[in-house]
N, C-alpha and C positions, 0 to 999 in steps of 0.2 A: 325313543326309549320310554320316555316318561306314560307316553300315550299305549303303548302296548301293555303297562302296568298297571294303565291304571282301566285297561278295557279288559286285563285278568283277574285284578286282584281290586279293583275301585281304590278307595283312597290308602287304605294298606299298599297297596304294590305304589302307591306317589311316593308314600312316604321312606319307605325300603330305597326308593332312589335316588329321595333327595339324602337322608342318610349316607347314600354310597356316594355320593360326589362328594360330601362334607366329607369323606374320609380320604378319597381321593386328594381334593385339595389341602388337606390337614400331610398328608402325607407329602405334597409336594414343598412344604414351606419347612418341614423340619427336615427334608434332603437339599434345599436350597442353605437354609441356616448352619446349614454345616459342612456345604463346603464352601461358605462365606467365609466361615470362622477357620476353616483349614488354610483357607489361600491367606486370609487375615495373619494368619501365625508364620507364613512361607517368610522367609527372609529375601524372595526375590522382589522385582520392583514392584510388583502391583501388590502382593504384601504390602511391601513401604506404603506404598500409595494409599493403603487403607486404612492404614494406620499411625497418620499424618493426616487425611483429611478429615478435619472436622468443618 
């Protein structure tokens, strides 16, 4: 992907994709972090569990 961007666009189309992962993975850590914080708040065991282990 990176190389198809960067044989269209040289280092503008690199940086358009390293941009687009960093959003990708910026997106993956705040739908991770929340349902951390969902399960974290569940009153079932792994709740508990989460919120007990320190």
């Amino acid at each position: 992907m990176t190389k198809t961007s960067q044989d269209e666009f040289g280092l503008l189309g690199v940086m358009f994709t390293v941009i687009g992962w960093l959003f990708i993975f910026s997106a993956i850590v705040v739908v991770a972090s929340s349902i951390v914080g969902s399960v974290a708040k569940d009153s079932g065991p792994l709740g508990i569990w989460l919120r007990t282990s320190r």
